[in-house]
C-alpha positions as a Markdown table, in Angstrom:
| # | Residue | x | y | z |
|---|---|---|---|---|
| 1 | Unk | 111.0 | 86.8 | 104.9 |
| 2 | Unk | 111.9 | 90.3 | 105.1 |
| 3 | Unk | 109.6 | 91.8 | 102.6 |
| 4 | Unk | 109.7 | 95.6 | 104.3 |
| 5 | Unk | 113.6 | 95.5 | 103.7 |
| 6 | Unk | 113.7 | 96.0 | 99.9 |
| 7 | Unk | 110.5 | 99.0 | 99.7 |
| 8 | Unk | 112.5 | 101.4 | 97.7 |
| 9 | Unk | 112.7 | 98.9 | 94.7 |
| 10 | Unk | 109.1 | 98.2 | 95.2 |
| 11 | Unk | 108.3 | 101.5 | 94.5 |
| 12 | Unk | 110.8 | 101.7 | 91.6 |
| 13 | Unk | 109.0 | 98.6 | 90.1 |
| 14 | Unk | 105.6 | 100.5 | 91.0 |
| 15 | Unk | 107.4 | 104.0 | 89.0 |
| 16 | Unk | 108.6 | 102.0 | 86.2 |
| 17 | Unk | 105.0 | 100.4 | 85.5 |
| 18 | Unk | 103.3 | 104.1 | 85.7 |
| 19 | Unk | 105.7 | 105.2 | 83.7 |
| 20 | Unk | 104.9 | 104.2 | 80.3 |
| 21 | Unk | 101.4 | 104.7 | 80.9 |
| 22 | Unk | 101.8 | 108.0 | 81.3 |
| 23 | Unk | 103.6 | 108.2 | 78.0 |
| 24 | Unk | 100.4 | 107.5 | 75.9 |
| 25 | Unk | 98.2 | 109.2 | 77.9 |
| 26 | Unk | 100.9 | 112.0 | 76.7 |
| 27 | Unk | 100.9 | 111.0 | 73.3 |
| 28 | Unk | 96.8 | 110.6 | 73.7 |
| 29 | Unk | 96.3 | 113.9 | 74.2 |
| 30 | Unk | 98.8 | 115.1 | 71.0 |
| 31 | Unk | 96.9 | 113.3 | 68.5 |
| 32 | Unk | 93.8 | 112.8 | 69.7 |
| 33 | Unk | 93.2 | 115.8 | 72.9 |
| 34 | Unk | 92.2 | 113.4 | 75.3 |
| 35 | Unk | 94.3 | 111.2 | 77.4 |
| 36 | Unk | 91.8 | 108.3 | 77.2 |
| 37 | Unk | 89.0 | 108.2 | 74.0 |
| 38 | Unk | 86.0 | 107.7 | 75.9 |
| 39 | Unk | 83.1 | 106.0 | 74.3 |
| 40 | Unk | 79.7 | 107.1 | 73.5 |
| 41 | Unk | 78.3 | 106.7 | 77.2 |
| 42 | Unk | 80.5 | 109.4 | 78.1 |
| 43 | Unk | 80.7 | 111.7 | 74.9 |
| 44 | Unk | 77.5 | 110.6 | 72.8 |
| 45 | Unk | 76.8 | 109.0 | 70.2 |
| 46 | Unk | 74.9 | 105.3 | 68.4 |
| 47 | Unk | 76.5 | 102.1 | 68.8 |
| 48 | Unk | 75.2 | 99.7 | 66.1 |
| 49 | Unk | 75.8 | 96.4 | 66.7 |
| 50 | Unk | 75.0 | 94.2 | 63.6 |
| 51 | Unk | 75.5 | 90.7 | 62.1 |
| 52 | Unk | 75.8 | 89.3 | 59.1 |
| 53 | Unk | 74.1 | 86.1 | 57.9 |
| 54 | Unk | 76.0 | 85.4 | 54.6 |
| 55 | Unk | 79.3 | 86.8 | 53.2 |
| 56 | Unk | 80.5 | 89.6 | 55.7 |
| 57 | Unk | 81.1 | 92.8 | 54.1 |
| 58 | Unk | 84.8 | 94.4 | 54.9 |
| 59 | Unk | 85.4 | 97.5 | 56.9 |
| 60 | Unk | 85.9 | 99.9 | 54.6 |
| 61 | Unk | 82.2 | 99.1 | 52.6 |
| 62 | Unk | 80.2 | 98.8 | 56.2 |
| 63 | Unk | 82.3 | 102.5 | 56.5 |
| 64 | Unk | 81.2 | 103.7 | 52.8 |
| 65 | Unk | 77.6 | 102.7 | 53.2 |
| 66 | Unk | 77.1 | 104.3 | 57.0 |
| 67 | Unk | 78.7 | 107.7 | 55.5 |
| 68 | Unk | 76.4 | 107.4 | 52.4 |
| 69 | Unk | 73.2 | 107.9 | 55.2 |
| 70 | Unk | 75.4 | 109.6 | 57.6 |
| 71 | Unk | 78.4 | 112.1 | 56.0 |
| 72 | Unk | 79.3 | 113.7 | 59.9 |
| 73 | Unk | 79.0 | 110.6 | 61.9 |
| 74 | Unk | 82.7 | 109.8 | 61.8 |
| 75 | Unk | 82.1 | 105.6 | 62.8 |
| 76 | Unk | 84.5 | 104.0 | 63.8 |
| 77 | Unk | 84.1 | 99.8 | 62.8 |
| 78 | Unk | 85.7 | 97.3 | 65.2 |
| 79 | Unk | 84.6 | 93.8 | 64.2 |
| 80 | Unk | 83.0 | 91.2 | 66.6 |
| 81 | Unk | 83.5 | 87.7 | 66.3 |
| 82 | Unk | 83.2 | 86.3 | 62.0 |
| 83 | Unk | 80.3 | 87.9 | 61.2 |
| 84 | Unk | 79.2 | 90.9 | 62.9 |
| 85 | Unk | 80.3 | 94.3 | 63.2 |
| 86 | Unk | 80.1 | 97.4 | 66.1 |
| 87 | Unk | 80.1 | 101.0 | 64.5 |
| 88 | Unk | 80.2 | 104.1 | 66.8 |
| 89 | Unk | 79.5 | 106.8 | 65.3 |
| 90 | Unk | 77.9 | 110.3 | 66.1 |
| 91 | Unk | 74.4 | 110.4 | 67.1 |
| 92 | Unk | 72.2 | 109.4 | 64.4 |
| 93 | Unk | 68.1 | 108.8 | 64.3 |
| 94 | Unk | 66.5 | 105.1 | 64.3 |
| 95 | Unk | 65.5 | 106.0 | 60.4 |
| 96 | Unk | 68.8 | 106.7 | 59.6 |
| 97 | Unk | 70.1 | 103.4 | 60.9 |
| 98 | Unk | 67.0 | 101.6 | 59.7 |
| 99 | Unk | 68.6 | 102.7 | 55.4 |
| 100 | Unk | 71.8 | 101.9 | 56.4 |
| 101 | Unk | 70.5 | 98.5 | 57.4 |
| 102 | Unk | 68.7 | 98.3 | 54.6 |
| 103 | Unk | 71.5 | 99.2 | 52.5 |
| 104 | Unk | 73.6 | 96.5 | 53.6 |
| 105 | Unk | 71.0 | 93.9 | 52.8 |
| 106 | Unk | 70.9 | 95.0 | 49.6 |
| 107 | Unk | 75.0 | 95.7 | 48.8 |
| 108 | Unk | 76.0 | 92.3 | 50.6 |
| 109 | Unk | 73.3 | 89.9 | 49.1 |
| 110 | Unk | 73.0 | 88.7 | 53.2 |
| 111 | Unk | 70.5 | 89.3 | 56.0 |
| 112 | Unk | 71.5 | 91.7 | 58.6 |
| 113 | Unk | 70.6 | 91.7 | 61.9 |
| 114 | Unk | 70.5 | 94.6 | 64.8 |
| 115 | Unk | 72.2 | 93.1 | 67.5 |
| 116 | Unk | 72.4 | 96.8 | 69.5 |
| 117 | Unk | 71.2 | 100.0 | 68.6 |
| 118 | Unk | 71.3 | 103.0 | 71.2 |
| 119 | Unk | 72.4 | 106.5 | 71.3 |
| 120 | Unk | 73.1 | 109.1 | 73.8 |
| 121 | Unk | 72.9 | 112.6 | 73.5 |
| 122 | Unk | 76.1 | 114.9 | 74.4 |
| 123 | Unk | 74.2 | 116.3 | 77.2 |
| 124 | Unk | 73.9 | 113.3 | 79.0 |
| 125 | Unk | 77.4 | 112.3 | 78.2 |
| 126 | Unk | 78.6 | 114.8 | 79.8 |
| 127 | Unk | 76.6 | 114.5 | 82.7 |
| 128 | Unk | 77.8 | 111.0 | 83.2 |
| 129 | Unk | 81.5 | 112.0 | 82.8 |
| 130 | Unk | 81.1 | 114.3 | 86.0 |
| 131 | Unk | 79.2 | 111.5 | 87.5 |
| 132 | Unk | 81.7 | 109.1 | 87.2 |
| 133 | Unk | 85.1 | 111.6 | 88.4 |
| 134 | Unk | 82.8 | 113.0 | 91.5 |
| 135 | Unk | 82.3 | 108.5 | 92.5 |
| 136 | Unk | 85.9 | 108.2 | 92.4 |
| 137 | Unk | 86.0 | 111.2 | 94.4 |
| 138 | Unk | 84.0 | 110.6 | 96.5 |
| 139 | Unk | 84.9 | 106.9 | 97.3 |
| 140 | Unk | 88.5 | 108.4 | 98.2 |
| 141 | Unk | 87.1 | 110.6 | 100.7 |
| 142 | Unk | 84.8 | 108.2 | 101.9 |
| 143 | Unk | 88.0 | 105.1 | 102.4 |
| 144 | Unk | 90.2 | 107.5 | 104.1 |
| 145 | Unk | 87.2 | 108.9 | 106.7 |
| 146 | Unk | 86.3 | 105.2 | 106.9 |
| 147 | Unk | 89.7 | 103.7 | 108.0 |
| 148 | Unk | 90.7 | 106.7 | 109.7 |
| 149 | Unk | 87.4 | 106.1 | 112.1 |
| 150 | Unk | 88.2 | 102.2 | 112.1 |
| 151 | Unk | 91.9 | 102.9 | 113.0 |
| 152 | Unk | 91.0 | 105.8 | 115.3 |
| 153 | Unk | 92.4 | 103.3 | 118.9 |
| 154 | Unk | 95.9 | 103.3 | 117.5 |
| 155 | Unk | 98.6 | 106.0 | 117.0 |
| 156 | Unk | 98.6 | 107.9 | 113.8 |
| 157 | Unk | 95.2 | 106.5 | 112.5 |
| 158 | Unk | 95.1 | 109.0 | 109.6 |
| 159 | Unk | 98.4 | 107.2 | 108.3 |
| 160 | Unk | 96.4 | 104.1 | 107.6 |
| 161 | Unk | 93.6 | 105.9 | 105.5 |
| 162 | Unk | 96.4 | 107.9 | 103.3 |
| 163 | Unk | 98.4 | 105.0 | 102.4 |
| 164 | Unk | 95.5 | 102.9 | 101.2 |
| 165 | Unk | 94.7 | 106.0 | 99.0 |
| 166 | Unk | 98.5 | 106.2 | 97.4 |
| 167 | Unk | 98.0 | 102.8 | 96.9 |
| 168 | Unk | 94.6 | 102.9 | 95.3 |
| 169 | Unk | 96.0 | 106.3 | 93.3 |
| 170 | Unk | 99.1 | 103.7 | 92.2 |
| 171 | Unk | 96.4 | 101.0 | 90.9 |
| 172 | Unk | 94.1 | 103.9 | 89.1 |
| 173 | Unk | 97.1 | 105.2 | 87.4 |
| 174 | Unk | 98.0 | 101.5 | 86.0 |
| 175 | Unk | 94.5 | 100.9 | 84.9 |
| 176 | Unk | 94.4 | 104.3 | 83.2 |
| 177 | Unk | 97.9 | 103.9 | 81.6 |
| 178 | Unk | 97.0 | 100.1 | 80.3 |
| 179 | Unk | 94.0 | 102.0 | 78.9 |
| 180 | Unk | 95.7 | 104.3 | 77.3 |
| 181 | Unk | 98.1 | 101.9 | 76.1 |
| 182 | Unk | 95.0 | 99.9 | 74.7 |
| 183 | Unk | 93.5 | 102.7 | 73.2 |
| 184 | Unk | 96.5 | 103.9 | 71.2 |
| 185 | Unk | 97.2 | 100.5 | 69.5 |
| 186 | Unk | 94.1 | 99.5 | 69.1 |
| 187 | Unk | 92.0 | 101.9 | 69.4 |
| 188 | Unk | 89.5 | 100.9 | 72.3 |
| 189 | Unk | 87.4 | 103.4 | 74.0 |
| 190 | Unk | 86.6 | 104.3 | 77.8 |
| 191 | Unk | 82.9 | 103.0 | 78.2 |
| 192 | Unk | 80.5 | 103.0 | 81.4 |
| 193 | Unk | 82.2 | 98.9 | 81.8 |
| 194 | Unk | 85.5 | 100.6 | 81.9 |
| 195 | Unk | 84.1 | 102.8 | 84.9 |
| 196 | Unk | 82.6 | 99.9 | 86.6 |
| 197 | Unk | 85.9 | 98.2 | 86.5 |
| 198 | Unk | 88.0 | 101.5 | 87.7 |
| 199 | Unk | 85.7 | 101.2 | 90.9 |
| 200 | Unk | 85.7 | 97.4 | 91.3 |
| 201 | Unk | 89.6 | 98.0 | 90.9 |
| 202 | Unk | 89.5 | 100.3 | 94.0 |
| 203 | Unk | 87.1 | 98.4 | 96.5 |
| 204 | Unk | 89.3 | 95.3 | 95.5 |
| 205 | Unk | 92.7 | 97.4 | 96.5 |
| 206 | Unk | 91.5 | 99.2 | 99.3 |
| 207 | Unk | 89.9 | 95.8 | 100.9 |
| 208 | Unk | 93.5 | 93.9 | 100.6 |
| 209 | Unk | 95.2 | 97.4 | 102.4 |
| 210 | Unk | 92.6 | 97.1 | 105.2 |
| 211 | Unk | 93.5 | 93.2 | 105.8 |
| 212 | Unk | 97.1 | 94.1 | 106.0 |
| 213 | Unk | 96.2 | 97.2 | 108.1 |
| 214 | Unk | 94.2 | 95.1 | 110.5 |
| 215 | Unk | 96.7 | 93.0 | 111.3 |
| 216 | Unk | 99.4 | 95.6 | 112.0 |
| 217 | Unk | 96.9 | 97.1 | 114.3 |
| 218 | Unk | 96.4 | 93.6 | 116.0 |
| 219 | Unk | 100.0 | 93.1 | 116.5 |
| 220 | Unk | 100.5 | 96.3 | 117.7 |
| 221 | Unk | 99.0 | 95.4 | 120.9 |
| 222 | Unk | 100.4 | 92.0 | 121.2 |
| 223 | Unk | 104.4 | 92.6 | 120.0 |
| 224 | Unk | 105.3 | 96.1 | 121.9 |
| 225 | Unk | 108.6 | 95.9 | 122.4 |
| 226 | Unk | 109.9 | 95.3 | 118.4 |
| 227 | Unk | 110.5 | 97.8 | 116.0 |
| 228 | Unk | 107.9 | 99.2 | 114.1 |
| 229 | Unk | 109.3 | 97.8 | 110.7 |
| 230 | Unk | 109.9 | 94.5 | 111.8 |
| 231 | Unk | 105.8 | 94.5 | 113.1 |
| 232 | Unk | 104.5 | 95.8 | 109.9 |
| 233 | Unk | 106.4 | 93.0 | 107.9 |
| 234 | Unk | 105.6 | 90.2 | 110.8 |
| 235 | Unk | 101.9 | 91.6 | 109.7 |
| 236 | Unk | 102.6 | 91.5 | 105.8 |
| 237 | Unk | 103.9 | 87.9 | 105.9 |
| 238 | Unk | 101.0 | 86.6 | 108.3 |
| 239 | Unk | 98.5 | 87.7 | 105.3 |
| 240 | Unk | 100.7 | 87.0 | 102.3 |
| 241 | Unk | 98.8 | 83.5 | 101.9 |
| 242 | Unk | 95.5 | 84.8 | 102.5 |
| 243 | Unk | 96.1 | 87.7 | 100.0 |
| 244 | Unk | 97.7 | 85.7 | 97.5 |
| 245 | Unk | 95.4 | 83.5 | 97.4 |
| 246 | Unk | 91.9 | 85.1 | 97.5 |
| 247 | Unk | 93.4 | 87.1 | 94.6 |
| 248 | Unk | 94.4 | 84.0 | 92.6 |
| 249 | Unk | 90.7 | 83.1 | 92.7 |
| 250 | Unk | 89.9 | 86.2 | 91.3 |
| 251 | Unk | 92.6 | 86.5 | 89.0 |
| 252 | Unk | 92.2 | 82.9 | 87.4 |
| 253 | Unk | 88.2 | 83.4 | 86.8 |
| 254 | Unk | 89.1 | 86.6 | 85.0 |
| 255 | Unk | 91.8 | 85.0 | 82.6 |
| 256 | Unk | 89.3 | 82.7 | 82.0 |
| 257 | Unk | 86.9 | 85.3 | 80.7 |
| 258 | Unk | 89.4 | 87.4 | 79.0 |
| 259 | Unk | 90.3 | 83.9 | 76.7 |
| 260 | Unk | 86.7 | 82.6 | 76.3 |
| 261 | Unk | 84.0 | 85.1 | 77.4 |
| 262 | Unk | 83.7 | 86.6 | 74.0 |
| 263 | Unk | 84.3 | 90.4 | 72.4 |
| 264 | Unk | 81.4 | 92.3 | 74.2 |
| 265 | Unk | 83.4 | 91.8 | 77.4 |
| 266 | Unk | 86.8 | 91.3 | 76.9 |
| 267 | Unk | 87.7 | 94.9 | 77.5 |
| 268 | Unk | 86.1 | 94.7 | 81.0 |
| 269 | Unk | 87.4 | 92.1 | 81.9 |
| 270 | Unk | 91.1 | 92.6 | 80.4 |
| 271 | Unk | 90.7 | 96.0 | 82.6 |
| 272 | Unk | 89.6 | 94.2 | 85.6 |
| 273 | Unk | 92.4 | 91.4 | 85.5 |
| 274 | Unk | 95.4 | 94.3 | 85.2 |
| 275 | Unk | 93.5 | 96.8 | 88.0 |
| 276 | Unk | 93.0 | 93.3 | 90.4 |
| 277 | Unk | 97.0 | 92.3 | 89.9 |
| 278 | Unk | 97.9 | 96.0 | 90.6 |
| 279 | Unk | 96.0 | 95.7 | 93.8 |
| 280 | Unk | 97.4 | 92.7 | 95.2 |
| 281 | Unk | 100.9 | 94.2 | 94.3 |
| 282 | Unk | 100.5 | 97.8 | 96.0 |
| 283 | Unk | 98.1 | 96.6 | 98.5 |
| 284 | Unk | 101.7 | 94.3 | 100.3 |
| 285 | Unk | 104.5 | 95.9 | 98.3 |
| 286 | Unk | 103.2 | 99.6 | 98.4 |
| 287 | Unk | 100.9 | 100.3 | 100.7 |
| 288 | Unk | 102.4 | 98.8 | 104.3 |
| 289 | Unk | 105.9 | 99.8 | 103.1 |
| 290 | Unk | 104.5 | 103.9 | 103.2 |
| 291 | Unk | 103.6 | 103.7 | 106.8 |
| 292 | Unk | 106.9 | 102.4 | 107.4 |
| 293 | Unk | 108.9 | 105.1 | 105.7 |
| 294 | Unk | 106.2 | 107.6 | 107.2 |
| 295 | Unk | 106.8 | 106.3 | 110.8 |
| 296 | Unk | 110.5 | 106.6 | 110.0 |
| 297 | Unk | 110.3 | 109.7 | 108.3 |
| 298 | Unk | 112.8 | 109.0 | 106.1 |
| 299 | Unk | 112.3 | 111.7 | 103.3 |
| 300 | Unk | 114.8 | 113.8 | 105.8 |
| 301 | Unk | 117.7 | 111.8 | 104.4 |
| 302 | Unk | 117.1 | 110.7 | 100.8 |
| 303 | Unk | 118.8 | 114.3 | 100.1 |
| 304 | Unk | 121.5 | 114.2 | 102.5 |
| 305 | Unk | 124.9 | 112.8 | 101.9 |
| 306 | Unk | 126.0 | 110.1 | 103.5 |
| 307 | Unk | 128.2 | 110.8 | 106.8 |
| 308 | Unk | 131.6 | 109.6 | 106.5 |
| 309 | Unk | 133.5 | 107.4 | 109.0 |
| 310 | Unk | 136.2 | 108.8 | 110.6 |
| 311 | Unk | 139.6 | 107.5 | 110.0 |
């Protein structure tokens, strides 16, 4: 199985799935000057969670009555399950959400009940948005000192650490372009679950690179007289199993979730099963395949015209 042969139309496949991603995080920013809409955690704002015991009031009333208490809170209403509701809004006091519970008791004939309330102030929004783009930062630095130490008895060790970071930038660019995609058509927002995923997303991608990695570095010592590219895809299809299937485990437990683990988690999860499938993917088709076009330095002829024979 020659898997290292055919690398430029992995990366092609890889290109084509960023692609589109990048298109609503384009169109994003247009209409709504952000690539992603993050949630409350990140901006601030309430969450109100609430559910209805009785007839279930539509979207547009739940939206009339929280403006009637709240004219600048801008909520947005996504529905959970048959009878409940979750409204984000702006930042608004426990009074003001206790009348506009109140106010649905008495325009809905029903009892309501506060599943969630909590609110973040814009201040500590922002405070966790830095938070969260100086982890990702600083995991990056940290996985390429890390493999670059671990890989320091072999040739080129720093190789190793920047290819598991293209590959990890490949997967964060597919989990931020399904969330775009996500958010444009159906309007989901970034939360601190989408952040949790984002980093679960890279330890899982970086920790299939390293397997591969590890066995190139193994076989480098045993096979020393074969070409470089045939002892990187001798590693690749020595793993493939294992890879495949500890991700399948993964993969089938997440599906599972996504189908019958309810609202309040589907997004995680949904997030989770793209970022994990994009790992597996760059982590053989991606990331092994760089060190192979870097050994061979082959960016010196995708320019150059092809020598002809001579007659």
């Amino acid at each position: 199985m020659n898997i290292i042969k055919n690398r430029y139309v992995y990366f092609l496949i890889s290109l084509l799935v960023i692609i589109p991603g990048i298109v609503f995080l384009t169109l994003n920013w247009i209409n709504l000057k952000t690539p992603i809409p993050l949630g409350i955690d990140f901006t601030g704002g309430s969450l109100l969670e609430v559910q209805f015991t009785g007839a279930r009031p539509s979207v547009d009333e739940v939206k009339s009555i929280f403006l009637e208490f709240a004219p600048d809170s801008a909520p947005i209403v996504q529905p959970l399950d048959e009878d409940a509701y979750a409204i984000r809004s702006k930042r608004i006091e426990d009074g003001v959400k206790g009348q506009i519970v109140a106010e649905f008791d008495k325009r809905t004939e029903s009892t309501t009940t506060v599943l969630t309330f909590s609110s973040v102030s814009p201040s500590v929004g922002a405070e966790v948005t830095q938070a969260a783009g100086f982890a990702i930062l600083a995991a990056a630095i940290f996985i390429l000192v890390y493999i670059w130490y671990a890989f320091r008895g072999i040739d080129h060790a720093f190789r190793y650490g920047t290819a598991a970071i293209l590959a990890m930038l490949h997967d964060v660019f597919v989990v931020l372009g399904v969330e775009a995609i996500l958010a444009y058509s159906l309007g989901w927002e970034a939360d601190a679950l989408f952040l949790t995923a984002l980093l679960t997303v890279i330890g899982f991608s970086v920790h299939d690179s390293i397997v591969v990695f590890d066995r190139v570095r193994e076989n480098s010592h045993v096979y020393r007289r074969i070409s470089y590219e045939t002892l990187v895809n001798h590693s690749i299809v020595q793993t493939l199993d294992r890879s495949i299937n500890t991700q399948l485990t993964v993969l089938f437990t997440l599906f599972s979730l996504a189908l019958f683990g309810g609202d309040s988690i589907r997004h995680f999860v949904i997030i989770l099963l793209v970022g994990i499938f994009s790992g597996t993917y760059s982590s053989i088709f991606n990331a092994a395949p760089i060190l192979v076009v870097w050994e061979n330095r082959e960016w010196q002829n995708w320019f150059r015209r092809p020598k002809q024979s001579e007659a």
